[in-house]
N, CA, C and O atoms as a GROMACS GRO file, in nm:
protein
  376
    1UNK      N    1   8.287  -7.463  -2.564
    1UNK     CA    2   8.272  -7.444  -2.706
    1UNK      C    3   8.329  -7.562  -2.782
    1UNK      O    4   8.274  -7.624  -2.874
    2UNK      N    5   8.454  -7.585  -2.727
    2UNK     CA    6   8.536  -7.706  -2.804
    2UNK      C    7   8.412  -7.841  -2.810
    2UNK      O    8   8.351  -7.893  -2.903
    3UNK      N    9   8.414  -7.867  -2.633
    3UNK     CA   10   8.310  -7.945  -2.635
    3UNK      C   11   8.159  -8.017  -2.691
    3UNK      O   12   8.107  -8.129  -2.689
    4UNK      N   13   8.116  -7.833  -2.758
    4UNK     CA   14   7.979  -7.818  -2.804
    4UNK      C   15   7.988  -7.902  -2.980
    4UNK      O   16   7.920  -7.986  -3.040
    5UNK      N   17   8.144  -7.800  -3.016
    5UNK     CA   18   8.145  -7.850  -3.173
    5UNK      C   19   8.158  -8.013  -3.141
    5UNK      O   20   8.070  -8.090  -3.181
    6UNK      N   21   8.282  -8.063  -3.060
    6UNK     CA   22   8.307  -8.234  -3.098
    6UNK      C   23   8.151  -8.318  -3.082
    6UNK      O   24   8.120  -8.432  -3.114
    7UNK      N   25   8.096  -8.242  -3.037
    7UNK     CA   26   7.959  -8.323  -2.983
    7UNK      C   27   7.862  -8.332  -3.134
    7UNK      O   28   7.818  -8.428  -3.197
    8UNK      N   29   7.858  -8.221  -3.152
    8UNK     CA   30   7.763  -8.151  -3.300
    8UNK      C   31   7.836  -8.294  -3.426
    8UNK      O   32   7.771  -8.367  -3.501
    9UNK      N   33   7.964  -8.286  -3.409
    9UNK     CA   34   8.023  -8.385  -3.506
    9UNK      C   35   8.028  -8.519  -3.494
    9UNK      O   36   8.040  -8.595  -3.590
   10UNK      N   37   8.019  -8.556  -3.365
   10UNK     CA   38   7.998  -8.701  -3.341
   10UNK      C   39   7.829  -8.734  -3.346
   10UNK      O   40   7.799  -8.853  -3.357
   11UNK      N   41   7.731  -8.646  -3.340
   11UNK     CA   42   7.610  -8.668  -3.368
   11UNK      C   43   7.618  -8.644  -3.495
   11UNK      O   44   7.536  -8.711  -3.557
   12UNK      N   45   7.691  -8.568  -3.569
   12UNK     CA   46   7.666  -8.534  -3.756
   12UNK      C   47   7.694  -8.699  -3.789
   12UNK      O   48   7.622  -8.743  -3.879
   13UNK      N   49   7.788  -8.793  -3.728
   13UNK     CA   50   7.825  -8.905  -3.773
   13UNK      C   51   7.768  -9.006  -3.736
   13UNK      O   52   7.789  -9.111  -3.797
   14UNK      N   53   7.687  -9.002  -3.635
   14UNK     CA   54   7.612  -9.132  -3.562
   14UNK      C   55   7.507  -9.133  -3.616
   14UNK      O   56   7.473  -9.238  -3.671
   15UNK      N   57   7.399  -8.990  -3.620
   15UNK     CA   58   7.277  -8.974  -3.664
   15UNK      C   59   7.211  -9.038  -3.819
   15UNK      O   60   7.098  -9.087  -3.833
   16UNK      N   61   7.303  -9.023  -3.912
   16UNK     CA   62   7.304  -9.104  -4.071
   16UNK      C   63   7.317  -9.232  -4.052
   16UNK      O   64   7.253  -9.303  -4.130
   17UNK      N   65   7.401  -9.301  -3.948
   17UNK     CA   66   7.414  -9.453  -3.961
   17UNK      C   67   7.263  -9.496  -3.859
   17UNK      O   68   7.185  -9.580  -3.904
   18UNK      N   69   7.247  -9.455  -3.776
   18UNK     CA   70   7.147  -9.514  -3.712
   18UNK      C   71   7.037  -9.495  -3.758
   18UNK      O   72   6.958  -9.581  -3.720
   19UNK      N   73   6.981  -9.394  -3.844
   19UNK     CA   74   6.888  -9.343  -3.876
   19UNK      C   75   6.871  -9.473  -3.994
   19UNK      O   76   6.760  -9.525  -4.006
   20UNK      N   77   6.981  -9.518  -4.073
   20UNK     CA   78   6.966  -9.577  -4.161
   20UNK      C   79   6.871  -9.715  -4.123
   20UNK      O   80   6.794  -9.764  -4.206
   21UNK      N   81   6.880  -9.747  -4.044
   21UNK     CA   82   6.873  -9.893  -3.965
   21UNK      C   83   6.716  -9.927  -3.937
   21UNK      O   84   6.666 -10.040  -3.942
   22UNK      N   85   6.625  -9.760  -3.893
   22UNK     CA   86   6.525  -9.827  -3.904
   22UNK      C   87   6.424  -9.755  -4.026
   22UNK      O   88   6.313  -9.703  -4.012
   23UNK      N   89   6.491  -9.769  -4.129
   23UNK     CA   90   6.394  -9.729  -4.279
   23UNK      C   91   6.425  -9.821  -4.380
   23UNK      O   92   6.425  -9.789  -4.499
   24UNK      N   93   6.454  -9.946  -4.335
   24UNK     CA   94   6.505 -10.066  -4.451
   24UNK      C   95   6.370 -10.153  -4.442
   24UNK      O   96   6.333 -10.203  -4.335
   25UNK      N   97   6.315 -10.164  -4.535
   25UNK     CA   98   6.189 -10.204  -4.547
   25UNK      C   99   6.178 -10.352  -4.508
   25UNK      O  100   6.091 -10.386  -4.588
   26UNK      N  101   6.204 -10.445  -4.451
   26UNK     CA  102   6.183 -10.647  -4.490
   26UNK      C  103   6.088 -10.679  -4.515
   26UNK      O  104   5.980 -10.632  -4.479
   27UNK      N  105   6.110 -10.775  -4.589
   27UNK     CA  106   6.051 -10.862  -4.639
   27UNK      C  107   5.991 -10.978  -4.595
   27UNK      O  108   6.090 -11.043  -4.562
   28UNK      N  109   5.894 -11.048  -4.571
   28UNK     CA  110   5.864 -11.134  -4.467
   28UNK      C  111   5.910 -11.269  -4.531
   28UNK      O  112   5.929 -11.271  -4.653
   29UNK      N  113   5.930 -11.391  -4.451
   29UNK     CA  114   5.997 -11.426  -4.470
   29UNK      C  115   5.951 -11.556  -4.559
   29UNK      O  116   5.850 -11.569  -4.490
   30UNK      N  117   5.937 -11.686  -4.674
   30UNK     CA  118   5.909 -11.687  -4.761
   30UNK      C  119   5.817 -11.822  -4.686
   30UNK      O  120   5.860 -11.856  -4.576
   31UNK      N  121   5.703 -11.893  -4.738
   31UNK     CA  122   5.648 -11.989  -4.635
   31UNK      C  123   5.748 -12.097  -4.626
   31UNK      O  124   5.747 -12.176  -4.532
   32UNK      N  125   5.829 -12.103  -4.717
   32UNK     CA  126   5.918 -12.264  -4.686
   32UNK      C  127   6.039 -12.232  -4.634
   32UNK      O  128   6.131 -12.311  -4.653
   33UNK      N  129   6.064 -12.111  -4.559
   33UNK     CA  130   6.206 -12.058  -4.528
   33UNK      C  131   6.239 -12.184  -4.414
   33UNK      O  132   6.142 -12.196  -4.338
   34UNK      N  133   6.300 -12.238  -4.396
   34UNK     CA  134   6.333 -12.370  -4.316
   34UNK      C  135   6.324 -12.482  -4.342
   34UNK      O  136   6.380 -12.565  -4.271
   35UNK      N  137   6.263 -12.515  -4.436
   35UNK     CA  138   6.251 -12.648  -4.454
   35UNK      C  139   6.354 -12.767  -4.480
   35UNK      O  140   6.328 -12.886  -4.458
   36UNK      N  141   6.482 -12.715  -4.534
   36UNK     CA  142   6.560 -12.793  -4.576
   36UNK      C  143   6.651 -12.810  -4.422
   36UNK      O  144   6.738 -12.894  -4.398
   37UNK      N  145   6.597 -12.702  -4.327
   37UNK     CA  146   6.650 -12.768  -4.175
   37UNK      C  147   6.568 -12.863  -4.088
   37UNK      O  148   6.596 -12.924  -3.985
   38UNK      N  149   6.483 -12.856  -4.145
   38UNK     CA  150   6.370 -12.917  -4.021
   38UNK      C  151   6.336 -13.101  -4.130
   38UNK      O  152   6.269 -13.194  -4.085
   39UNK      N  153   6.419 -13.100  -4.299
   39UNK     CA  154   6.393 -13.228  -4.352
   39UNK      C  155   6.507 -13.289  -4.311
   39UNK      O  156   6.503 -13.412  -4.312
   40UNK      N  157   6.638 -13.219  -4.264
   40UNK     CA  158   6.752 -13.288  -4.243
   40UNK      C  159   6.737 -13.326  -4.073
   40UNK      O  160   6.801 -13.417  -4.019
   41UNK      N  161   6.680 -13.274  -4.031
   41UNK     CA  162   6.638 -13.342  -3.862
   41UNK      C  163   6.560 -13.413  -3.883
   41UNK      O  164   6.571 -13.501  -3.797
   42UNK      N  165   6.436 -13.447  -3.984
   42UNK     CA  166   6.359 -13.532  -3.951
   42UNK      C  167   6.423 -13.645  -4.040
   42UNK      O  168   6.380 -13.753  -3.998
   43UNK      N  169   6.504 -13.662  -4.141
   43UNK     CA  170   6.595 -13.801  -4.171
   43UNK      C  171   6.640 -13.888  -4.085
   43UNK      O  172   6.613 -14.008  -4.077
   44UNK      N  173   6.748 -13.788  -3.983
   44UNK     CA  174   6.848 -13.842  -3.891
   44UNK      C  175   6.742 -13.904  -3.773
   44UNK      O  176   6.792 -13.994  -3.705
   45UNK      N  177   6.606 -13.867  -3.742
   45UNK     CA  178   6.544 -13.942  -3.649
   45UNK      C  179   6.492 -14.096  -3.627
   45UNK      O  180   6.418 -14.131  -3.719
   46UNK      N  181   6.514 -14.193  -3.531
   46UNK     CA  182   6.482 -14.290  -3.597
   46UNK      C  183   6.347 -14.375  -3.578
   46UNK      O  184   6.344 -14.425  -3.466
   47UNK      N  185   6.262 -14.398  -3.636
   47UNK     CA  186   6.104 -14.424  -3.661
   47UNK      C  187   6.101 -14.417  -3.506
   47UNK      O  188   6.194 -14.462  -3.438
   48UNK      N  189   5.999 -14.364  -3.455
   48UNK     CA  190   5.954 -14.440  -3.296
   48UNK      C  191   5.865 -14.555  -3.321
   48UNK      O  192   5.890 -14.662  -3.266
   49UNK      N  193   5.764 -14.542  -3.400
   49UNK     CA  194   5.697 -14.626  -3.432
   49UNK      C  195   5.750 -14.715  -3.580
   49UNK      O  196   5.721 -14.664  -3.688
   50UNK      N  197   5.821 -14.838  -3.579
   50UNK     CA  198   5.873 -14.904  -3.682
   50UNK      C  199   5.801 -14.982  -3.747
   50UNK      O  200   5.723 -15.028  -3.663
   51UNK      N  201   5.773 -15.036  -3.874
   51UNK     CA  202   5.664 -15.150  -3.894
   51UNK      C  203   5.741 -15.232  -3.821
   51UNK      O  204   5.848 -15.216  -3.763
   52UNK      N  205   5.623 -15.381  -3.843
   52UNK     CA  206   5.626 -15.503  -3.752
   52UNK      C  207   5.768 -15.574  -3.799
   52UNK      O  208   5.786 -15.561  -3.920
   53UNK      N  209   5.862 -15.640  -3.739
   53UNK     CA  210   5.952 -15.744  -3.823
   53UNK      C  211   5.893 -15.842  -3.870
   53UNK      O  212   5.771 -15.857  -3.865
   54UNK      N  213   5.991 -15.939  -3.935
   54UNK     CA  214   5.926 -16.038  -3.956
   54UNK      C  215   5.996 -16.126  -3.836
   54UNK      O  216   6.106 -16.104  -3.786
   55UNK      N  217   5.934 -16.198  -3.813
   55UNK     CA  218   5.979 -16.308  -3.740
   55UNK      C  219   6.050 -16.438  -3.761
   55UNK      O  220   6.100 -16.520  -3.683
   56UNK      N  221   6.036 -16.429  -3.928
   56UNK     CA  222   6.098 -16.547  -4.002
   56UNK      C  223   6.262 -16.547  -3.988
   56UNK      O  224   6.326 -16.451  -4.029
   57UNK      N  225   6.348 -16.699  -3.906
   57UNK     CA  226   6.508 -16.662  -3.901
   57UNK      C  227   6.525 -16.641  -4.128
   57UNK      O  228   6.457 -16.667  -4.227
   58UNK      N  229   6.674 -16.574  -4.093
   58UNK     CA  230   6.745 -16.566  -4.256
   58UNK      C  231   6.751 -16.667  -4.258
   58UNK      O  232   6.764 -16.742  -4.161
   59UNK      N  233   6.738 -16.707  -4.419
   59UNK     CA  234   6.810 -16.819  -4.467
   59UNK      C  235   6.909 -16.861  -4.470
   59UNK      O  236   6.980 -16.776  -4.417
   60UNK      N  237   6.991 -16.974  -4.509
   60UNK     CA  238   7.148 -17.026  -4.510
   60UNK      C  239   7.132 -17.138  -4.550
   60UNK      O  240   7.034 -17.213  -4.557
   61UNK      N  241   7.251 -17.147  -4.582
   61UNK     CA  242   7.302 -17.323  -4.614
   61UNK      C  243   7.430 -17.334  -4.500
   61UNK      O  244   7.534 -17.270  -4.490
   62UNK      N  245   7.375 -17.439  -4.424
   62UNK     CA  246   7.405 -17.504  -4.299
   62UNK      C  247   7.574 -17.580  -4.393
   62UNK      O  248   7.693 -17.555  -4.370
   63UNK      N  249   7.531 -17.644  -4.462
   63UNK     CA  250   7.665 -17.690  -4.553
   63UNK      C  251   7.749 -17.633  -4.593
   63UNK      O  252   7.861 -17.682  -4.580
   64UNK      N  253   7.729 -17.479  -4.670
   64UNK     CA  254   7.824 -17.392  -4.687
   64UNK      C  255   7.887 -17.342  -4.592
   64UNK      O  256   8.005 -17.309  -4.605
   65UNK      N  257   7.817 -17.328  -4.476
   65UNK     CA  258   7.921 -17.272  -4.362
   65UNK      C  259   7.996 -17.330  -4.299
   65UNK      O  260   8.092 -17.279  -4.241
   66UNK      N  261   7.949 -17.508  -4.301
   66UNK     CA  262   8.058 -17.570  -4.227
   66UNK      C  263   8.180 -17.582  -4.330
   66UNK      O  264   8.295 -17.597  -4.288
   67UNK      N  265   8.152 -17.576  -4.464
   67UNK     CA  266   8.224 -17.607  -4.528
   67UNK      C  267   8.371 -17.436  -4.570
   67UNK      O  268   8.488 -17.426  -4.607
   68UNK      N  269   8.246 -17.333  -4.528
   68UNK     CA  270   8.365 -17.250  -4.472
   68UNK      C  271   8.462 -17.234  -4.354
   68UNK      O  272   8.577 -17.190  -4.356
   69UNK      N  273   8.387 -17.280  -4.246
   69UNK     CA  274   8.466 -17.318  -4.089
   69UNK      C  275   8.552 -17.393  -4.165
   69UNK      O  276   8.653 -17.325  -4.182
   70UNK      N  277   8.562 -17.506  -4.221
   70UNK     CA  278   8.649 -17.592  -4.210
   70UNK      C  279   8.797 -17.556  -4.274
   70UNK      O  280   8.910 -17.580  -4.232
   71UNK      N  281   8.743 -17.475  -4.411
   71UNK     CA  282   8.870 -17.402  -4.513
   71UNK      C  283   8.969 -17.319  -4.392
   71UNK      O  284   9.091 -17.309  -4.376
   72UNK      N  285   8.851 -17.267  -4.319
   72UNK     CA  286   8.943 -17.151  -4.191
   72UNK      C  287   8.984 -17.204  -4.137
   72UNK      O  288   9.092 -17.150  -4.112
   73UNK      N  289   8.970 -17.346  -4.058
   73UNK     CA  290   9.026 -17.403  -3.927
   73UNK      C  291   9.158 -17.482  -4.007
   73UNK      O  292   9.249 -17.536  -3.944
   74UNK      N  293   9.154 -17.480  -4.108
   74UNK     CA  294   9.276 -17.584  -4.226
   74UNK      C  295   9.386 -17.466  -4.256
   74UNK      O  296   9.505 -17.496  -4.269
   75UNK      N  297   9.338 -17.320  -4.265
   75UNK     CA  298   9.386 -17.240  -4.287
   75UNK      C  299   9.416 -17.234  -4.471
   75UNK      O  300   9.511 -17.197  -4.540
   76UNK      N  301   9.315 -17.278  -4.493
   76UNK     CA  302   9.294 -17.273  -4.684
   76UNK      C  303   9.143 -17.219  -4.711
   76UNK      O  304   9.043 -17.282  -4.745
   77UNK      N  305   9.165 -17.059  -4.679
   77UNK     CA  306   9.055 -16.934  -4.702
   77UNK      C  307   9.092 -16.956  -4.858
   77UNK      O  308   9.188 -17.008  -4.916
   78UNK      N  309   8.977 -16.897  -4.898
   78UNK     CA  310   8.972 -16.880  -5.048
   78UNK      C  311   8.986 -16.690  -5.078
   78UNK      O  312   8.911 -16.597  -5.048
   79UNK      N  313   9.073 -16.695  -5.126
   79UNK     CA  314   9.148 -16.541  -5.138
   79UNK      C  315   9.023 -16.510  -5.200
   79UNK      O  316   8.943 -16.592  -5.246
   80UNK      N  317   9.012 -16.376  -5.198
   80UNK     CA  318   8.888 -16.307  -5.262
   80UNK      C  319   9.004 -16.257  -5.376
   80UNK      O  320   9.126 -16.245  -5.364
   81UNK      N  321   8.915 -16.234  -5.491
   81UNK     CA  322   8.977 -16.173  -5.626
   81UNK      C  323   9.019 -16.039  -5.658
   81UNK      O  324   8.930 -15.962  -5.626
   82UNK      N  325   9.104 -15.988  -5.702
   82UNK     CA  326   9.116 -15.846  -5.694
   82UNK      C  327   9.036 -15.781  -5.820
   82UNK      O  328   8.981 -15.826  -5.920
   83UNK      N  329   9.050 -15.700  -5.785
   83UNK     CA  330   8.963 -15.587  -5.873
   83UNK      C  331   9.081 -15.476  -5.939
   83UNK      O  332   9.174 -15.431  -5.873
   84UNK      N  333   9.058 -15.448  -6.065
   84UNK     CA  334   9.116 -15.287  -6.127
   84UNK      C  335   9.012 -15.268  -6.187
   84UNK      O  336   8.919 -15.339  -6.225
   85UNK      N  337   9.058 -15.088  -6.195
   85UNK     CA  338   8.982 -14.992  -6.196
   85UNK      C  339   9.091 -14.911  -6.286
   85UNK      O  340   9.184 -14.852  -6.230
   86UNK      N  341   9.076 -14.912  -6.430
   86UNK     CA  342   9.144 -14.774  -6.495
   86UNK      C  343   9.328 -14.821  -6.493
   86UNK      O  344   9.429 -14.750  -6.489
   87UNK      N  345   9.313 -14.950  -6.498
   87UNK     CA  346   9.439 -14.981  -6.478
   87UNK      C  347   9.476 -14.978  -6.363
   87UNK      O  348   9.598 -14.983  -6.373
   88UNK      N  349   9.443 -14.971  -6.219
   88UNK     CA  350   9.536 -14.929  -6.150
   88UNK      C  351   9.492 -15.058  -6.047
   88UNK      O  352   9.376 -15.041  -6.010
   89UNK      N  353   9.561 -15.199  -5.982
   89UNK     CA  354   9.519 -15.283  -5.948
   89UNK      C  355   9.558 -15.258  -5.779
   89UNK      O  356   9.657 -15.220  -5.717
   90UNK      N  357   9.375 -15.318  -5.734
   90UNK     CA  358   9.341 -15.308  -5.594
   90UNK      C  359   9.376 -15.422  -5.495
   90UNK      O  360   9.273 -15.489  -5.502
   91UNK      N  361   9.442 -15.473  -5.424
   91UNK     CA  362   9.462 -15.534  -5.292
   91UNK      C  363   9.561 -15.621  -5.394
   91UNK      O  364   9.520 -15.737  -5.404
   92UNK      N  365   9.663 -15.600  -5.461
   92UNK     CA  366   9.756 -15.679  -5.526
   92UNK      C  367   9.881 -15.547  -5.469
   92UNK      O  368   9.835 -15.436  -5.497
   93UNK      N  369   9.962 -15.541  -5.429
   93UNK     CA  370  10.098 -15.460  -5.388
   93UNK      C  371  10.236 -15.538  -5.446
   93UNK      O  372  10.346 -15.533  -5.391
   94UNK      N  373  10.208 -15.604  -5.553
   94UNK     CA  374  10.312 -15.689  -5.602
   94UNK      C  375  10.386 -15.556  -5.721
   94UNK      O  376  10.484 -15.583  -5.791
   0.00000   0.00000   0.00000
């Protein structure tokens, strides 16, 4: 008897939750549901097929660079300039 009621009550409590589960209507799902996963994989991929390079070397001035080797090998680099921002001054620690 004990048995019969705990049973009757654990089905009074299971039967409402499960029952619930299959009468929830969905919704299908919208045509662009993914897209913002499948545009962030196709960013990070990299061309298989790339256009052509060019074949042309970069430009330079052959003069400017020796004429930078040389400042370096003298050890008279030309400090780069600092920058502020809002008052607050960058690569100066003075």
């Amino acid at each position: 008897m004990i048995g019969t009621t705990r049973n009757l009550l654990v089905l009074a409590v299971i039967l409402p939750a499960v029952a619930g589960c299959g009468t929830q209507a969905y919704e299908p799902l919208s045509a662009d549901f993914g897209n913002a996963v499948r545009h962030n994989m196709a960013v990070q991929v990299v061309n298989p097929d790339p256009p052509a390079a060019s074949d042309a070397a970069p430009t330079g001035s052959g003069a400017r660079a020796a004429l930078a080797y040389n400042r370096y090998e003298t050890g008279k680099v030309v400090k780069p300039q600092t920058m502020s921002t809002s008052g607050l001054k960058v690569g100066d620690s003075k």
